[in-house]
C-alpha positions as CSV (number, residue, x, y, z in Angstrom):
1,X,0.0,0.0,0.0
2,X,3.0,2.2,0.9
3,X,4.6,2.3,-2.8
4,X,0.9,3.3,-4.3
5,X,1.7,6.8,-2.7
6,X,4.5,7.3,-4.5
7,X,1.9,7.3,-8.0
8,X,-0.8,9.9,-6.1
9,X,-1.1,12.7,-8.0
10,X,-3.2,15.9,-7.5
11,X,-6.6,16.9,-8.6
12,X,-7.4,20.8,-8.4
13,X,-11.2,20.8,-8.3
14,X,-13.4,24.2,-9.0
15,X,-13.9,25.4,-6.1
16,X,-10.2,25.1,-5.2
17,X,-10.1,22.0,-2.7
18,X,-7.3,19.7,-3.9
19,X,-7.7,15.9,-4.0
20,X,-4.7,13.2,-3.8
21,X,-5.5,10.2,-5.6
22,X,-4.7,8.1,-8.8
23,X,-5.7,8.1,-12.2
24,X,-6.8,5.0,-14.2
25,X,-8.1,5.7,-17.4
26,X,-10.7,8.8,-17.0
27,X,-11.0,7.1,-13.7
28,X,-9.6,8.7,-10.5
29,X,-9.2,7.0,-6.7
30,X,-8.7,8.6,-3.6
31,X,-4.8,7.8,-2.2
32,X,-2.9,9.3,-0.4
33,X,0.8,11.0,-1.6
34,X,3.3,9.9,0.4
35,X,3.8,13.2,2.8
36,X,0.2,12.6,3.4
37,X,0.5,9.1,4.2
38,X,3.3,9.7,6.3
39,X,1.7,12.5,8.1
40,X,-1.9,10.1,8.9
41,X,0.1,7.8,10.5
42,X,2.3,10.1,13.3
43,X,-1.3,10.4,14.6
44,X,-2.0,9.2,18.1
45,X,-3.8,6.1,17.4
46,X,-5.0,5.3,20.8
47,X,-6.6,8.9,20.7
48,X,-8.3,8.3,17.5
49,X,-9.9,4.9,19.2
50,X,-10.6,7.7,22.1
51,X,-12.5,9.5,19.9
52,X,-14.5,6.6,18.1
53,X,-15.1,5.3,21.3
54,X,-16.9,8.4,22.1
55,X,-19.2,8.9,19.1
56,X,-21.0,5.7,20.1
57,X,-22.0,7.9,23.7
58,X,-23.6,10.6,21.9
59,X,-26.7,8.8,20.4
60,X,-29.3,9.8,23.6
61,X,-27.6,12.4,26.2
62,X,-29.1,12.2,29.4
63,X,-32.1,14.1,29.5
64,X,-33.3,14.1,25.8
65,X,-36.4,11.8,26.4
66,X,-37.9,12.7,29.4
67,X,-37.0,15.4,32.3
68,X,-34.5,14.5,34.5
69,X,-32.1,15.7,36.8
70,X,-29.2,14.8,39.4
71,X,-28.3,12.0,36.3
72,X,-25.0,10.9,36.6
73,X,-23.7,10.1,33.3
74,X,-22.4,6.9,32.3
75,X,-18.6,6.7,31.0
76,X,-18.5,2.8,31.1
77,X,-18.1,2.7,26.7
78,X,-15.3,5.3,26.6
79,X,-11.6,5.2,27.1
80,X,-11.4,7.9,29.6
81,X,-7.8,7.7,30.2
82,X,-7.4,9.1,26.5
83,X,-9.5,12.1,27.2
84,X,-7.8,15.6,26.7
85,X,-7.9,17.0,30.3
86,X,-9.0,21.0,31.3
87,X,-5.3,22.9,32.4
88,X,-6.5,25.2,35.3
89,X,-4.4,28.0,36.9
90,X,-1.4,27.4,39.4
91,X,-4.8,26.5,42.4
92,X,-6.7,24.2,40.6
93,X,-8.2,23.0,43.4
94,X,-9.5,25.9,44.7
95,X,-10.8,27.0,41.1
96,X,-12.7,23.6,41.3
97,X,-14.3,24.1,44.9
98,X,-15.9,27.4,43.1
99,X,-17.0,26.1,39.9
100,X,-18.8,23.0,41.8
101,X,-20.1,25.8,44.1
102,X,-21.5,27.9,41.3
103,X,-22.9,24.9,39.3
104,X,-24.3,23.4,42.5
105,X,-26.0,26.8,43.6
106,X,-29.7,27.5,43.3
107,X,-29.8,29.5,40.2
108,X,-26.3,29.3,37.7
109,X,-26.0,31.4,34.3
110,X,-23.4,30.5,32.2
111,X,-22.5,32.3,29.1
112,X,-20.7,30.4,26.4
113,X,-19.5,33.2,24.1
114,X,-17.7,31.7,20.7
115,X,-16.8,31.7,16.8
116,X,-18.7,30.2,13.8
117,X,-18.1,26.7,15.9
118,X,-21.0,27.6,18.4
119,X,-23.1,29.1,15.9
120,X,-27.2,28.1,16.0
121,X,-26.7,26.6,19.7
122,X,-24.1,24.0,18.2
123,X,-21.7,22.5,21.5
124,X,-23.6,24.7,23.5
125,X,-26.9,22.8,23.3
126,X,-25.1,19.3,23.9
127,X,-23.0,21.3,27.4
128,X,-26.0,22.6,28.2
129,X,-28.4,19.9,28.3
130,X,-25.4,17.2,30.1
131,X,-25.6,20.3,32.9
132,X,-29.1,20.5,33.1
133,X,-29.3,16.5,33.4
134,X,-26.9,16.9,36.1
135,X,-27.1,19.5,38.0
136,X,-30.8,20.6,37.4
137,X,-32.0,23.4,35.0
138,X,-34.1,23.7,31.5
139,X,-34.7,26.0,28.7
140,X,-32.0,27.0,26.1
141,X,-31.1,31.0,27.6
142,X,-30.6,33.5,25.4
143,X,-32.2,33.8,22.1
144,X,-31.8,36.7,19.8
145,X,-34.5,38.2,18.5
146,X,-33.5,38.4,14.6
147,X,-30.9,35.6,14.5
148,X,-28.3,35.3,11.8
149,X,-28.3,32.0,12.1
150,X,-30.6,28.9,12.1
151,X,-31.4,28.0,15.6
152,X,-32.0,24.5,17.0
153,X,-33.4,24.9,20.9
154,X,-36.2,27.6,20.4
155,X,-38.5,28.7,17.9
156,X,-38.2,32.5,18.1
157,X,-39.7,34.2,14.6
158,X,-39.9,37.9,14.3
159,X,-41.8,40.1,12.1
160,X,-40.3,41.6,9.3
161,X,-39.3,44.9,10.1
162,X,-37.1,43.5,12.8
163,X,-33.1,44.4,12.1
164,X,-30.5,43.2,14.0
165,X,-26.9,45.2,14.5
166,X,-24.1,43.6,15.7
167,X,-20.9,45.2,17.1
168,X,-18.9,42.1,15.7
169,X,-20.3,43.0,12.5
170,X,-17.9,44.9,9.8
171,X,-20.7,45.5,7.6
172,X,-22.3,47.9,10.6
173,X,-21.0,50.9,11.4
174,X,-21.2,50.9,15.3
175,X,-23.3,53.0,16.8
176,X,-21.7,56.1,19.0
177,X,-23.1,55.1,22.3
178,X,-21.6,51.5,21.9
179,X,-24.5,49.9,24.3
180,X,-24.9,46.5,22.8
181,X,-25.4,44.8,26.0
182,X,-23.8,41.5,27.2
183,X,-24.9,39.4,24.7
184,X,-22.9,41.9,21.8
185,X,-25.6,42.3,19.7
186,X,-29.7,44.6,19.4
187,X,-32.4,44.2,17.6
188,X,-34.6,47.4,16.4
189,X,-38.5,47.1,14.7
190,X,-38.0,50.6,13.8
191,X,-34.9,53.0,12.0
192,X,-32.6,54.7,14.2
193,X,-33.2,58.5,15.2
194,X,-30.9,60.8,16.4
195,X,-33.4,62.9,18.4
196,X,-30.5,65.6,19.7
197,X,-30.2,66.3,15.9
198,X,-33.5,66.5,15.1
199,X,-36.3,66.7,17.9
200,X,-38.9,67.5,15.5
201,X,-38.7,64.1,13.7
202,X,-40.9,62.6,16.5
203,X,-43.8,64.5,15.6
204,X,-44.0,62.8,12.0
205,X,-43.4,59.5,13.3
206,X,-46.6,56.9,13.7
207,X,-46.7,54.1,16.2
208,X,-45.0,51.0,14.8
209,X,-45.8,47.4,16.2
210,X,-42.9,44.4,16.5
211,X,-43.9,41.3,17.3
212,X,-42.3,38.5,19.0
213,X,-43.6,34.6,18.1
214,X,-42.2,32.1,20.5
215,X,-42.9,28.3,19.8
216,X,-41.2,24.9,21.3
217,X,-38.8,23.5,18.8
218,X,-39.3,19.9,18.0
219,X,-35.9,19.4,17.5
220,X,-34.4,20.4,21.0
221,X,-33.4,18.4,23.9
222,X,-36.8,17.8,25.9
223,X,-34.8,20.0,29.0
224,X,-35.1,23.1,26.8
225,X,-38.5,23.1,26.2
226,X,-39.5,23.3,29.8
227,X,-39.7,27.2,30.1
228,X,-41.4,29.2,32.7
229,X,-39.4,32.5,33.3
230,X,-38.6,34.9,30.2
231,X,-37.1,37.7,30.0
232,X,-37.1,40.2,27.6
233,X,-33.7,42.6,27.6
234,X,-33.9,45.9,26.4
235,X,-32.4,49.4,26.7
236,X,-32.5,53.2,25.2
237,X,-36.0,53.1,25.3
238,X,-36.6,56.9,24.7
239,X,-40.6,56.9,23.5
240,X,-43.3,55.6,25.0
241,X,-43.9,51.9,24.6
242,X,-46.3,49.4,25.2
243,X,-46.0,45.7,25.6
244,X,-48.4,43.3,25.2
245,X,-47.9,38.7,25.5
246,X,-50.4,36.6,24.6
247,X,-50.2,33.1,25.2
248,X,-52.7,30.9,22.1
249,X,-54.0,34.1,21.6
250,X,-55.3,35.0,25.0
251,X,-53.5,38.1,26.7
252,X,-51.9,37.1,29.8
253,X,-49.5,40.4,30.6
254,X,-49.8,43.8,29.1
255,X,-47.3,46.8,30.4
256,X,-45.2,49.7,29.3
257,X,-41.6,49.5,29.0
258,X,-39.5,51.9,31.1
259,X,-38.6,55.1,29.3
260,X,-35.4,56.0,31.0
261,X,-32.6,54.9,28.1
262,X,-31.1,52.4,30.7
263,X,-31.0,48.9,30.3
264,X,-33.8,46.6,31.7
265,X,-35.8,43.6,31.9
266,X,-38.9,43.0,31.4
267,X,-40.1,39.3,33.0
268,X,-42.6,36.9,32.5
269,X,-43.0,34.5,34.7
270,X,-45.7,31.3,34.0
271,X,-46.5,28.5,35.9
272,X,-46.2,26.3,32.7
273,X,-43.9,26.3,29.9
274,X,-46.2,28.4,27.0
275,X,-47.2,26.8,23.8
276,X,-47.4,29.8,21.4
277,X,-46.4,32.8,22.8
278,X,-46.6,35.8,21.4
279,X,-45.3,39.5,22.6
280,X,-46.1,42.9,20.8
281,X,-44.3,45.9,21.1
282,X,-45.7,49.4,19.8
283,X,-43.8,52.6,19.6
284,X,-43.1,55.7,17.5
285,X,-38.6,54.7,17.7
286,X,-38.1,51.2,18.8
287,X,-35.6,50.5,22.2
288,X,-32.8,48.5,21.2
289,X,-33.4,44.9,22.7
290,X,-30.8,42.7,23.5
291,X,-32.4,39.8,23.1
292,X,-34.6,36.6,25.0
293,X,-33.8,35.1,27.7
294,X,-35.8,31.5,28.0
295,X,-35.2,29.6,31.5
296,X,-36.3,27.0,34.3
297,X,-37.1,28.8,37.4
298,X,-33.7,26.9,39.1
299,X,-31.0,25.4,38.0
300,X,-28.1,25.6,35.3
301,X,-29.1,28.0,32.3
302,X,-26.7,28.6,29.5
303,X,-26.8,31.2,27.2
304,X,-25.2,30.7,23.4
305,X,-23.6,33.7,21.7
306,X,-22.5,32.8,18.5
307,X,-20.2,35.3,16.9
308,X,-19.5,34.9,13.0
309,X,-16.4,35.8,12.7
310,X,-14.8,37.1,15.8
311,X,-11.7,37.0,17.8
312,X,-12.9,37.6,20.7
313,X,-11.5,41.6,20.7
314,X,-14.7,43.2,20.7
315,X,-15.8,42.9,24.3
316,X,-13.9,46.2,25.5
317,X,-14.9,48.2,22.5
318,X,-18.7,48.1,24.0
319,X,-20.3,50.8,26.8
320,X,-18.5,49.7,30.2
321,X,-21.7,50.7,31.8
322,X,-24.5,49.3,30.0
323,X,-22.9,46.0,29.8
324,X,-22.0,45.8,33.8
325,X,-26.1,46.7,34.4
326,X,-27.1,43.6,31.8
327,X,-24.2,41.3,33.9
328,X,-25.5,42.6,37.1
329,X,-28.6,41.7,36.4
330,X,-27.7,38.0,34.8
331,X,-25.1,37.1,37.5
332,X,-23.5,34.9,35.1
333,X,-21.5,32.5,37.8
334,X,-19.8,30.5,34.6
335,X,-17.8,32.3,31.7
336,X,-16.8,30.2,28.7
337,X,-14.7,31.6,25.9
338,X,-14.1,29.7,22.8
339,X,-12.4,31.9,20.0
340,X,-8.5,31.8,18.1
341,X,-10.2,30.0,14.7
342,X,-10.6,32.8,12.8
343,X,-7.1,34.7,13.3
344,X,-5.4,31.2,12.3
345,X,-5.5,32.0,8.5
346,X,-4.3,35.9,8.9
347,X,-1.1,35.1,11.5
348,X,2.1,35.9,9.7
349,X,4.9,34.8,12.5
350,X,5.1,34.2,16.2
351,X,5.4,37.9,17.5
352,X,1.5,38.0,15.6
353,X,0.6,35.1,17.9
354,X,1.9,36.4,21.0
355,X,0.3,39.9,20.1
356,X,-3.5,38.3,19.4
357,X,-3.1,36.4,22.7
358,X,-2.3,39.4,24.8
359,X,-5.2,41.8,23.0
360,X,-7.2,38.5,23.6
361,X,-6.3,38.5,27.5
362,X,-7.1,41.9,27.7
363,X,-11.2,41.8,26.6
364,X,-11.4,38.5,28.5
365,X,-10.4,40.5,31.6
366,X,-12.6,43.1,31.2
367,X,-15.3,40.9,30.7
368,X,-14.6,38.9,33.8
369,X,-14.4,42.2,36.0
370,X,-18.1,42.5,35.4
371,X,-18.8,39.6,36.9
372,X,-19.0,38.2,41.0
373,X,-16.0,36.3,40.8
374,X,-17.1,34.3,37.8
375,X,-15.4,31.0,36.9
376,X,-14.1,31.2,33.3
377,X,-13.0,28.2,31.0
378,X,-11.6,28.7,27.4
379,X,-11.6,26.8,25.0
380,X,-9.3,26.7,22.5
381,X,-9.1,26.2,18.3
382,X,-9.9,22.8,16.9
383,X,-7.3,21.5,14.5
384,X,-7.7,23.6,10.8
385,X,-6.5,22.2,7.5
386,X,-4.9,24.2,4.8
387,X,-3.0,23.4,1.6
388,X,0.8,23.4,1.7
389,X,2.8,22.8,-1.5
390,X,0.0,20.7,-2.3
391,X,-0.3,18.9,0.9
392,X,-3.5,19.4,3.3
393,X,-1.8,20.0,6.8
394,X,-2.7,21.8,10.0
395,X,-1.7,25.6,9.6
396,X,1.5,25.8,10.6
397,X,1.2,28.6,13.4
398,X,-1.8,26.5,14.9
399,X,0.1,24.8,17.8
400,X,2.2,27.9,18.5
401,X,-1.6,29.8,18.8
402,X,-2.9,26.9,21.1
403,X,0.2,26.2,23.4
404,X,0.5,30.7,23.3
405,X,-3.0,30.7,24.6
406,X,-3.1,27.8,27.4
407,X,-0.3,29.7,29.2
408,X,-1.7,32.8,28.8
409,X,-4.9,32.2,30.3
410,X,-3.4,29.8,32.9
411,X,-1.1,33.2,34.2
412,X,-4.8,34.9,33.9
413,X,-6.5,32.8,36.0
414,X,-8.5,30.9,33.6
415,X,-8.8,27.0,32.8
416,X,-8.2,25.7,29.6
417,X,-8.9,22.9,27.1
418,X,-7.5,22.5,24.1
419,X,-9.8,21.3,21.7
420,X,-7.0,21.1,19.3
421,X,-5.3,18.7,21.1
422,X,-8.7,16.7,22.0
423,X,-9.1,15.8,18.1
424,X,-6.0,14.5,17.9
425,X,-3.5,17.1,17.4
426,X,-1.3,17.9,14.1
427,X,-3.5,16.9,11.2
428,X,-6.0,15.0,12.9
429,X,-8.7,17.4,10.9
430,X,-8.5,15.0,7.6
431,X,-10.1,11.9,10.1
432,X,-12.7,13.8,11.2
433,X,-13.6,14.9,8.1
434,X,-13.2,10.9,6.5
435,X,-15.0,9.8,9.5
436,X,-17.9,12.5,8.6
437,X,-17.4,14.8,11.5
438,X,-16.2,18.3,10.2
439,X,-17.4,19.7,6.7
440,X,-15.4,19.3,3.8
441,X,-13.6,23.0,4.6
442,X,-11.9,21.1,7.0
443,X,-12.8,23.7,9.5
444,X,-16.0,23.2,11.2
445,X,-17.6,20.2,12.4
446,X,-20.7,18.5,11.1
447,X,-24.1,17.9,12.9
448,X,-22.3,14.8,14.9
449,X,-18.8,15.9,15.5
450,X,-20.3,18.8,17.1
451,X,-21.8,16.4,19.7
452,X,-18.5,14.5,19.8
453,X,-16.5,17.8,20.0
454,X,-18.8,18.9,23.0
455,X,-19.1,15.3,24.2
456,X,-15.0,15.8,24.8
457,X,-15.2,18.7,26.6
458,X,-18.0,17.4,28.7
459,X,-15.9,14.4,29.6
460,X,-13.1,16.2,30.6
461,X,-14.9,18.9,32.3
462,X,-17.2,16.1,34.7
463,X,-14.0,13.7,35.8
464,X,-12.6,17.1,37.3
465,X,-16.3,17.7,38.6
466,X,-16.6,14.6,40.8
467,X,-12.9,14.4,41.8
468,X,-12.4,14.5,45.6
C-alpha cells in the first residue's frame, strides 16, 4: 500500500479544494501522496480509538427523552484515560471548589460566548443539556431576536421589520453610544433617530408594532422546552412603549416598558412552559433589545452567543456601563470563551501570535471584571486544515496559537482545554472529516462531531467535577 503513494497525483477541483488520488483511465481513486501518508500515521492512534469510542456515547444524552435531573452520566463505553484533560491555573483545586459551588447553587447562568463553531446553539446545546441533566435546570437561555443563524433549541420568529446590528459585524458601522449589552448584539422594529439632531422628527413619526412569536422546537433536547421565566432585555427606550404577550392568543401580561434609556428587563413569569407565545411591542422609535432570555425557574441555564467571525476583541470596545447593568442583572457565575479560529488564517509569525493572545487576554479580563467572581474556561481552536505545497496539513502557526494561549490564560487565572489537542492534534482534521465529523472546509464540524467535540469537553470537564 505504501509504494501506491509514490503514483498519487493531484486533482485541483473548481472550487479550489485539492484531492490526492490516482488516475486509471478517465478514472480517479482517492490515495494518499506519500507526505500525506506519512503525516496520517504520526497520529496518536490510541486517541483516534478515544475518539471513536466516544461517538457511540452521543446517540441519547441524558435528558433528551424525558425530564431529569441529578443524572450521573455513564462513561463505562469510553476510554477515559485518553481524554484531553481542562489545564486550570497554578490552584486548581480551589478553582474547582468554586466552579462546583457555582454549578451546584440554586440559580447558575453560564454564558458560552464563541466563533462560527457555536453558531445556531451547536456544543452549547449538547453542554447545556449534560448540565441540566446533572445539575438541574431547562430552557435554552438567550435567544436573539432576529438571528443570523438557524437556531436548534427555540423557535423564536420575528416580524419583518425587525433588524438586527451587531458590534462584531464589519458591515455595521457601530453605533456612538456603543451599548450593545452583554450578549454583543440589538435588535430594532424601527430606524434609528438621532433625536438631539432633530427633535422634531418625533412629531412625523406613527406608532410602529414588533412582534415576537415564541414556539417549542421539535428538534431540542426535551430539557429546553421546559420554560417558565422569560425575559425580555432591552435598553434606550426613549418613547413611549407598550407591551403586550399573549399566550394561544389569549393576553396574559400587558405593560409599558421603562422610558429611561437604561437597560432593563422585562419578565414573564408562567407556571407552565407556554405553547405559542406571542409578545407585541408598539412605539413611535423602537428601544434597542438585547435579546430573550428562555429559562427554568432553578438550576443551570446557559446562554449561546455565536459570533460569526470574531476573535474575541470586541468585548472592550462596548459601553463599560450598560454591559455591567445587563451582567449585574444576569449574574453569570460561569464564563466560557471559545475563540482563536478565525485569526489562524491571517497570523504571519510568532510575534502575531503572542500579540493576538495578549489583546485576547485583555477583553477576556474586562469581561470577567463585570462579573461576581465568575469562573471562566476557554476553549481553544480545533485543528484547521490548509494546503501546503499541495499537501493538506494543520496551519502551521496552529500549535504555537494553542500552546500561546493555554499559558496565557493559565497566568490569567482561567482554565483551559485545548480542543486542538482533543481531536488528535497535528493533522488530525483530515479523520474527522473521512469519519464525517467536520465539513469538507476542513474547518468546522458536522451535525455529529459537534456532539463529539462537545461530548469531549463534557468528559473532561465532569471527571474534574466529581474528583475528591
Amino acid at each position: 500500500m505504501y509504494a501506491i503513494t509514490f503514483k498519487s497525483k493531484y486533482r485541483y477541483l473548481d472550487n479550489g479544494k485539492v484531492e490526492e488520488g490516482i488516475f486509471i483511465n478517465k478514472w480517479f481513486f482517492k490515495y494518499p501522496k506519500t507526505a500525506t501518508f506519512f503525516a496520517e500515521k504520526k497520529q496518536d492512534i490510541n486517541q483516534i480509538k478515544a475518539i471513536d469510542s466516544i461517538v457511540e456515547n452521543v446517540g441519547t444524552p441524558v435528558g433528551e427523552d424525558e425530564f431529569q435531573a441529578q443524572i450521573k452520566p455513564d462513561f463505562s463505553h469510553i476510554d477515559t484515560s485518553k481524554i484531553q484533560r481542562i489545564y486550570y491555573p497554578k490552584d486548581g483545586k480551589a478553582f474547582l471548589n468554586q466552579l462546583k459551588a457555582n454549578l451546584q447553587s440554586a440559580k447558575c447562568r453560564i454564558i458560552h460566548y464563541g466563533d462560527s463553531q457555536i453558531e445556531g446553539d451547536r456544543m452549547s446545546a449538547y453542554i447545556r443539556n449534560r448540565l441540566q441533566g446533572y445539575y438541574g435546570g431547562s430552557g435554552p437561555g438567550f435567544i436573539p431576536i432576529v438571528q443570523a443563524y438557524q437556531q436548534i433549541s427555540a423557535n423564536v420568529t420575528p416580524s419583518t421589520n425587525w433588524k438586527r446590528y451587531a458590534a462584531f459585524d464589519p458591515t455595521h458601522k457601530r453605533f456612538s453610544h456603543k451599548k450593545y449589552g452583554a450578549y454583543t448584539s440589538i435588535s430594532r422594529f424601527t430606524p434609528v433617530y438621532d433625536l438631539e439632531k432633530d427633535s422634531t422628527v418625533l412629531e412625523t413619526l406613527e406608532v410602529s408594532k414588533g412582534i415576537i412569536d415564541i414556539g417549542v422546537s421539535q428538534r431540542s433536547y426535551a430539557l429546553l422546552k421546559n420554560v417558565t421565566s422569560i425575559g425580555l432585555h432591552y435598553g434606550n427606550a426613549l418613547t413611549p412603549t407598550s407591551i403586550q404577550v399573549y399566550n394561544d392568543g389569549e393576553l396574559i401580561k400587558s405593560d409599558s416598558l421603562i422610558v429611561d434609556g437604561n437597560y432593563h428587563k422585562f419578565t414573564i413569569n408562567l407556571s407552565v412552559a407556554p405553547s405559542n407565545l406571542r409578545i407585541e411591542i408598539a412605539s413611535k422609535i423602537s428601544p434597542d433589545f438585547y435579546g430573550l432570555t428562555l429559562d427554568g425557574n432553578k438550576g443551570v441555564s446557559l446562554d449561546n452567543v455565536a459570533m460569526r467571525g470574531a476573535s474575541g476583541t470586541v468585548f472592550a470596545a462596548m459601553d463599560s456601563e450598560n454591559f455591567a447593568q445587563m451582567y449585574q442583572q444576569l449574574q453569570p457565575k460561569v464564563l466560557i470563551f471559545q475563540f482563536g479560529g478565525n485569526t489562524v488564517p491571517y497570523l504571519k509569525d510568532s510575534s502575531s501570535v503572542r500579540n493576538y493572545a495578549v489583546n485576547l487576554q485583555n477583553h477576556l479580563n474586562w469581561t470577567r471584571s463585570k462579573t461576581n467572581n465568575a469562573s471562566v474556561i476557554f476553549i481553544g481552536p480545533s485543528d484547521m486544515t490548509t494546503t501546503d505545497n499541495g499537501e493538506l496539513v494543520t496551519y502551521k502557526l496552529l500549535p504555537y496559537l494553542n500552546k500561546v494561549l493555554k499559558d496565557t490564560c493559565l497566568e490569567n487565572g482561567i482554565a483551559y482545554w485545548s480542543m486542538f489537542d482533543a481531536m488528535g492534534g497535528i493533522n488530525s482534521m483530515k479523520h474527522w472529516v473521512d469519519q464525517k465529523l467536520a465539513a469538507s472546509d476542513y474547518t468546522h464540524f458536522s451535525p455529529s462531531g459537534t456532539k463529539v467535540a462537545s461530548e469531549l469537553f463534557f468528559v473532561a470537564l465532569y471527571l474534574d467535577l466529581i474528583r475528591e
